[in-house]
N, C-alpha and C positions, 0 to 999 in steps of 0.2 A: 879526403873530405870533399863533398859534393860542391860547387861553386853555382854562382847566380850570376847575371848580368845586372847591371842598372843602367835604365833609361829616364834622363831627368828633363822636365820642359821648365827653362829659367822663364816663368810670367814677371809683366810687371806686378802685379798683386799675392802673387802666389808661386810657389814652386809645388810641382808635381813629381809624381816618381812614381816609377813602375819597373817593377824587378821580376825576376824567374830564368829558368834555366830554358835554354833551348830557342831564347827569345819569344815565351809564352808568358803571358802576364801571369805571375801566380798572385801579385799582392800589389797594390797601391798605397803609396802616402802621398798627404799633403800638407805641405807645409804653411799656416793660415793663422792669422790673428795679433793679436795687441802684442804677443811676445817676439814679431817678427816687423822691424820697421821697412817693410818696402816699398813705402812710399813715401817720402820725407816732406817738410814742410817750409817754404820759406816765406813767413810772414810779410804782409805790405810794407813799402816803406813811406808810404806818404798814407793818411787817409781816404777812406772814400775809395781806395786800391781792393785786389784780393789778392791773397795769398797763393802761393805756387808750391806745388806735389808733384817735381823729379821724382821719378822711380829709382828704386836706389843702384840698380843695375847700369842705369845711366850714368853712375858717379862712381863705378868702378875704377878702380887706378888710380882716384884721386884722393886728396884729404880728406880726411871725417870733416862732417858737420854739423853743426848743434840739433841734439833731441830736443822733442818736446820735457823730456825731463831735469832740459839742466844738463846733461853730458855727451858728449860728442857720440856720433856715430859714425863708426868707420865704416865704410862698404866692404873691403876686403874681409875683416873680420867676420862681418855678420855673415858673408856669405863664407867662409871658411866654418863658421858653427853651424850651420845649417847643411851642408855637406857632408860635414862628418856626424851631423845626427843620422843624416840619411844613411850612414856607412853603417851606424850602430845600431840601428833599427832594422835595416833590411839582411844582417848578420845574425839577428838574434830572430828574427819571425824565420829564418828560412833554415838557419840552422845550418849556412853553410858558408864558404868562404866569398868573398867578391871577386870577379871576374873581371871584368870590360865595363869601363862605365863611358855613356857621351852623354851629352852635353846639347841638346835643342835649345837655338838663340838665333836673334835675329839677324838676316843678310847681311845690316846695316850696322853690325856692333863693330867697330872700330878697333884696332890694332890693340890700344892700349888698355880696352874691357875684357878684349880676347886675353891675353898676357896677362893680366888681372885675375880672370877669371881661373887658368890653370895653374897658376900659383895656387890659389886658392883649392883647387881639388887636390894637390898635390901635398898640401899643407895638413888637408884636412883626411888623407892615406885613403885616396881614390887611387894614384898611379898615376899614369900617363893618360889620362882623362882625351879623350874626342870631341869636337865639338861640329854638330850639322846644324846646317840653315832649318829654319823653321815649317819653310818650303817643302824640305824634301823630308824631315819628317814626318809631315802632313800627309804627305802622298804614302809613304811607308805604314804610319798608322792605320790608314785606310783601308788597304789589304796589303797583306803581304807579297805577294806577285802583282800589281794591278800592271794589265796593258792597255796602254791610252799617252795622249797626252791632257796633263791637268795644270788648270788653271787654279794653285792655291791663292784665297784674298784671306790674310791674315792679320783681322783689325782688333789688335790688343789692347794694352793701356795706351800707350804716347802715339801710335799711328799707325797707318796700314800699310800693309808690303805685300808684292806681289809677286810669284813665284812662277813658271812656266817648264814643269818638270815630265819629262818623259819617262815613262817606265814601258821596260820589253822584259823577255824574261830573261835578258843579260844583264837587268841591271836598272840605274836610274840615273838620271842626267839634267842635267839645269840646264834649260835653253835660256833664261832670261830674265831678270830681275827689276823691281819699279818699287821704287820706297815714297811714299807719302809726304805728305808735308804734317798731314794731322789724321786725322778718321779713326782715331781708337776711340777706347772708354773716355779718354780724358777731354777730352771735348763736350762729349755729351754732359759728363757731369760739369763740369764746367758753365756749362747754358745753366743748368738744373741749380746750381750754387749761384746765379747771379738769381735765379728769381727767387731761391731762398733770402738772399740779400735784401731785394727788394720788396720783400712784404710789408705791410706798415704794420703786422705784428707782431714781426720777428725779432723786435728789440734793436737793441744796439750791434754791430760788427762784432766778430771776437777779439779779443786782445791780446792769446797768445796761443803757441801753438797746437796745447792740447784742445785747445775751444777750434780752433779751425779744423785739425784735424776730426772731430767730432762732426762738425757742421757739412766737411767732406763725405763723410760716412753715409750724414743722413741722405746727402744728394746722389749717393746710390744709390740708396735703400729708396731713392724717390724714385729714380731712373728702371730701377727695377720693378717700382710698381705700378708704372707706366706703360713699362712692356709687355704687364702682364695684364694692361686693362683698367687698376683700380687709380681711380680718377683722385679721391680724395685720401690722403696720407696725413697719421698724426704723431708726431716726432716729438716724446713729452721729454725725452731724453733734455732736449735744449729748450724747449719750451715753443716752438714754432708748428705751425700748419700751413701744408704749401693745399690750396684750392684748387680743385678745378675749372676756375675760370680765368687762375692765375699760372697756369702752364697747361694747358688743353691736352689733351691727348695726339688730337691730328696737330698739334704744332709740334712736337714731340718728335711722332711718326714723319715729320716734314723735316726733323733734324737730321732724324736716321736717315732720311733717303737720299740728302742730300752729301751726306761723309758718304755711304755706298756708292753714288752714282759718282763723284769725283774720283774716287777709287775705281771703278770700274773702268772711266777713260784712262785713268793709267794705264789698264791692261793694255791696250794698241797701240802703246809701246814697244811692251813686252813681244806682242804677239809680230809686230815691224822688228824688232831686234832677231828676231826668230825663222825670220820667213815664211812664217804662217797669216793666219786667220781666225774667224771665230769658228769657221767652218769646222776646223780643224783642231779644235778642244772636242776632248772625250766628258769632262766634266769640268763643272766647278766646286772646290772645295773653301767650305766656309768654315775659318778656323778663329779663337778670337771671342772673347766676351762679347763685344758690341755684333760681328756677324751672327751669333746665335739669335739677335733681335729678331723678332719675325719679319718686320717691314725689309730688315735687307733681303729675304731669300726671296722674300716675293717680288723685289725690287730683279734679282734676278732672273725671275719667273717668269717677270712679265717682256724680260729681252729673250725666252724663249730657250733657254739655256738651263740643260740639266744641272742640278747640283746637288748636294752631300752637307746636311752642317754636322760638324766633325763635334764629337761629344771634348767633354774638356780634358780626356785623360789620351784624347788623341795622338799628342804630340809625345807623349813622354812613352807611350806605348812604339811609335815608330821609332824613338831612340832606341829602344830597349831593343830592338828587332836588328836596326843598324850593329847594337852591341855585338850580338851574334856572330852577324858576319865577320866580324874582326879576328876571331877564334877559329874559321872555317873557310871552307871553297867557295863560299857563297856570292855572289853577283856584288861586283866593286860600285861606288855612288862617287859619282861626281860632281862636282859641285860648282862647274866651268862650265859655259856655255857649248853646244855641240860646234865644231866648224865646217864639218861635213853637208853640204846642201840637203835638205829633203828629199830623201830617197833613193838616197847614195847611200854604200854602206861604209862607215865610219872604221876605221885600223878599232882593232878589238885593245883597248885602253890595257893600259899596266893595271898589276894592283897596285889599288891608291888606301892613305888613310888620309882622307879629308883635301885635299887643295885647298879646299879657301880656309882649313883652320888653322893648317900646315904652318907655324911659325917661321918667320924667314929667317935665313942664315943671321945670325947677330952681325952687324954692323958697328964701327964704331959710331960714339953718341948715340946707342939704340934708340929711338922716340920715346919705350917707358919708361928708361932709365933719365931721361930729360924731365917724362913728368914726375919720375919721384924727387924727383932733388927741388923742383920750384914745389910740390907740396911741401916741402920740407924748409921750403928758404931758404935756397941754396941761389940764387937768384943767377948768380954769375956762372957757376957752375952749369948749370941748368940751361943758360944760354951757350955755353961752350959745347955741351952734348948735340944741345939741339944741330949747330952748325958744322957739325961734323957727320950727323947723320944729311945735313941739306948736303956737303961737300959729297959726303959718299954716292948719294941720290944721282949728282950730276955727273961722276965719273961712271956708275953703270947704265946711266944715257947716254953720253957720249960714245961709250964702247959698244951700246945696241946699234947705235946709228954707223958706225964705221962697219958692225957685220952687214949692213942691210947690203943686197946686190944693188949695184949701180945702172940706171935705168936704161934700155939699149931701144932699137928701132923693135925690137920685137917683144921686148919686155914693156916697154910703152904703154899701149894699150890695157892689158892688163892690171898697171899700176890705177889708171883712168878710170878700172871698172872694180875699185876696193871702195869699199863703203866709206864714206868719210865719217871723220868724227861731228858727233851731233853738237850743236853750238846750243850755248841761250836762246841766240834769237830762233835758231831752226825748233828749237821746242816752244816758243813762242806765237810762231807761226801754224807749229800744227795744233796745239792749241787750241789757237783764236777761229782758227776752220772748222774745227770742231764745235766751238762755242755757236758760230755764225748759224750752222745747220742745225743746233738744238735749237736756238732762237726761233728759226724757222719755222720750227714743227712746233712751237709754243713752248717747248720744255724749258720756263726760261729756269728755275731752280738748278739745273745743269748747267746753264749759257753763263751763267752768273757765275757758277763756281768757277766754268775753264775760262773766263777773263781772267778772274780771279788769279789764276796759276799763271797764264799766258805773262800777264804783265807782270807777275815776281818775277817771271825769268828775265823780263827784257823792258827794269822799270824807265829807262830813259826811250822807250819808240811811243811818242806823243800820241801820235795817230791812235795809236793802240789802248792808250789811257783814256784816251776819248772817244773812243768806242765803248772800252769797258763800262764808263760811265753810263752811256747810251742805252746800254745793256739794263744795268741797274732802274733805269727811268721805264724801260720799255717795261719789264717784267713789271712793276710795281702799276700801273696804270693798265695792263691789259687785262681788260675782265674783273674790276673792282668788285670786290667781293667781301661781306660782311665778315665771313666766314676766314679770312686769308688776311682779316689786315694786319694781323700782327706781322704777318711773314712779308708782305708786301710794302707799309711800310719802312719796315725793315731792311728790305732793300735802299729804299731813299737815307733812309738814317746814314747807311752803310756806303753809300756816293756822296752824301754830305760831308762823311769823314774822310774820302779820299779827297774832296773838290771843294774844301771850306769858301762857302761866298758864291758858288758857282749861282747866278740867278734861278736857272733853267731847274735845278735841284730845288732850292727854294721856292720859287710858284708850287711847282708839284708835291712837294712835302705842306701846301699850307693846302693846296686844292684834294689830293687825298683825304686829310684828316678833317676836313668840310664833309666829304662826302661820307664818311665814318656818323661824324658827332649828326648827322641829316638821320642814319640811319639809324643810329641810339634814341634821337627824340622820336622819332616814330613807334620804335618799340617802348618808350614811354619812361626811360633812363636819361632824365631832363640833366639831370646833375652833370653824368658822364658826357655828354652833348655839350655842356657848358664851358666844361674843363679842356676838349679838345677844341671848339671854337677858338676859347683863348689862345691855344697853344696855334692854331692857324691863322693868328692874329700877328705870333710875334713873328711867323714864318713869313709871312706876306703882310703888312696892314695896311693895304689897298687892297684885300681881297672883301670884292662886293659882297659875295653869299654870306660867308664866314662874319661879316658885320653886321647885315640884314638879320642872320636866323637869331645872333647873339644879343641884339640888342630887342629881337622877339621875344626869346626865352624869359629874358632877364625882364622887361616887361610887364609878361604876363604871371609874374611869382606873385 
């Protein structure tokens, strides 16, 4: 009987699949809707909060958690059903047996998701299931031979990650990896759900999870009609309408370009970890609900850099292609960075299935077996594993370090010229350099972000925190613009919360929103003029203008 491959891309929202023989798409599915919980929900716990939607991919390996329905949801399970539908569906459309199936998921999935995850194929009579970084199926789906090297930015649901993969026609190779802190979908809707929140006609909060997860939905459904232009949205489903005056378009488009462009300084990371440049990208590939935005490609466009937005069946087509090879002679992928200098020719690799999915030898106290037993409360137990795999951990340190050669007058040098490991603060610092020279060139929406990153990495260098700050003041006060205050204030908001009290924040959030409500009475929105007065009142109340214009207004009613 004829066999098929399956290539699956694990989304936060969605699973996709793409099967056919010879690593040719014959057929696609997707797996989508109310019958599949992939994005879970955990209600506020104080009021006045919002609720939180983990993708449930992220909760692999661990205990179920309460549905909206009243009954737990287990991660394993669901994705064990959703596997083996996929098994049954692409067996009966194709009329033939299953072959090779992998597995496209992100760089950054974790030991205990990975081991999760292939239980779960194997449960659900995949086999011995594969799993590639999202990266290099990216680059695979693209063309099947491409020669270059690409830059994939792949901004999903929970964040973006960043890929630096060579392809020749021996094959493909990771040069380098940068995972995010946020920049997927869930950010964006996240903005899009607090202003659902805030409308004064959207009612009360919801109260439990099916209402939130509803109110989730629409703040897609808003986000996507934002990207496509339509200003005003009606959502009778909950009873809400978000305006156009109450989330703009260009603030919107000033969200997106701001998750893009912090993602994009990741890249020269990447491109430093690599020994490259920007010179030296063939392309960029935009993989990712949120990169399909238009504002990111043009965001890339406008840095002068070719790119590709990869359709959404991209990734699970270059699984499908990686399948292939698995059965054949066909060019090994690696999934390790090259070690070979640029232009050197690198030893022609073993064949590989996967490095980085490669399960490690078991250990005792393996790590998932630690987290099943404290799912299970097993508490003591669960701590005895854990220290078994810390003990094991330290005896294969100890025995790497006793192989290392011991340093001599001519091995010296040499040792002097090995890359060192990068620290906090060393990411801090190049960071904050980066930040200083967007500042420069006015891009403060950049300078903002990489303070932003600079100081997570390194939040005790004071100096640093007060620059950040600085930052935040600078950008919001240069070029006041009617047009921008929401994003501009916004920054001061956003220094007040880092700097509670700070004066310097305080003047300028009262003297801002003076020169706002200055610019609403003009246009002839006395009301809106009155309500920011006040509010520059309680910011500063020795602010002269802000008492002057207020005590005009009010006045002249």
């Amino acid at each position: 009987m004829a066999t098929v491959d399956l290539g699956v891309d694990l989304g936060g929202t969605a699973v996709r699949a793409a099967y056919g023989p010879d690593g040719e798409a014959a057929g696609f599915i997707e797996l989508k809707g109310p019958q599949w919980p992939w994005l879970l929900c955990r209600t506020p716990a104080r009021p006045g909060a919002r609720a939180a939607f983990p993708s449930l991919k992220s909760r692999l390996g661990l205990a179920p958690e309460p549905g909206p329905n009243g009954r737990p949801v287990d991660p394993a399970a669901v994705f064990t059903r959703a596997l083996a539908e996929l098994r049954d569906r692409v067996t009966a459309a194709a009329s033939a047996d299953l072959g090779h199936t992998v597995i496209a998921v992100p760089v950054g999935f974790s030991t205990r998701q990975r081991t999760a995850l292939l239980v779960a194929a194997r449960e659900a009579g995949l086999g011995e299931a594969l799993l590639l970084s999202d990266s290099l199926a990216a680059v695979i789906g693209h063309r099947e031979r491409p020669s270059g090297t690409y830059l994939v930015l792949d901004m999903g649901y929970s964040r973006a990650e960043l890929g630096l993969i060579r392809a020749s026609r021996s094959g493909h190779r990771a040069l380098g990896y940068e995972i995010g802190e946020d920049g997927g979908g869930a950010a964006l809707d996240d903005r899009v759900l607090e202003s659902l929140l805030d409308d004064p006609g959207g009612g009360p909060p919801p109260a439990d999870q099916a209402s939130w997860l509803r109110l989730r939905q629409a703040a897609e459904d808003v986000k996507e009609g934002l990207t496509q232009g339509n200003l005003r949205l009606t959502l009778p489903e909950i009873g809400r309408r978000l305006h156009a005056d109450g989330f703009a378009a260009d603030v919107f488009a000033q969200l997106v370009r701001e998750l893009a462009a912090a993602s994009l300084d990741l890249a020269e990371f990447v491109l430093d970890q690599s020994g490259t440049d920007w010179n030296g990208v063939t392309r960029v590939l935009l993989a990712g609900g949120t990169a399909a935005i238009p504002a990111v490609a043009a965001l890339v466009a406008d840095r002068g850099l070719p790119y590709t937005v990869l359709p959404p069946r991209a990734l699970a087509v270059g699984a499908l292609r990686h399948a292939r090879s698995q059965s054949t002679e066909d060019a090994p992928v690696a999934d390790r960075p090259l070690l070979a200098e640029e232009g050197t020719a690198a030893p022609a690799p073993p064949r590989l299935k996967m490095p980085l999915t490669t399960l490690p030898e078991p250990v005792p106290g393996d790590l998932a077996e630690a987290h099943r037993l404290l799912a299970q409360g097993r508490l003591d137990e669960a701590a005895d594993a854990a220290r078994k795999t810390l003990d094991a951990a330290r005896d294969l340190l100890r025995d790497i370090e006793t192989r290392r050669p011991r340093a001599t007058a001519d091995t010296q040098p040499l040792a002097q010229d090995r890359r060192t490991v990068r620290t906090p603060a060393d990411d801090a610092r190049r960071l904050s350099d980066r930040a200083r020279r967007r500042a420069a060139e006015h891009r403060y929406d950049q300078a903002v972000d990489l303070f932003h990153k600079a100081w997570r990495r390194d939040p005790d260098d004071q100096d640093l925190f007060d620059e950040m700050i600085r930052a935040h003041c600078d950008a919001a006060m240069h070029e006041p613009d009617h047009a921008k205050y929401e994003v501009q204030i916004g920054w001061l908001k956003c220094a007040y919360r880092h700097d509670t009290g700070n004066p310097r924040v305080l003047d300028l959030l009262a003297e801002r929103t003076f020169l706002h409500s200055k610019e609403l009475n003009r246009l002839g929105r006395r009301g809106e003029a009155v309500t920011l007065l006040d509010d520059a009142l309680r910011y500063n109340p020795d602010h002269r203008g802000a008492a002057e214009l207020l005590r005009l207004l009010r006045g002249g009613r």
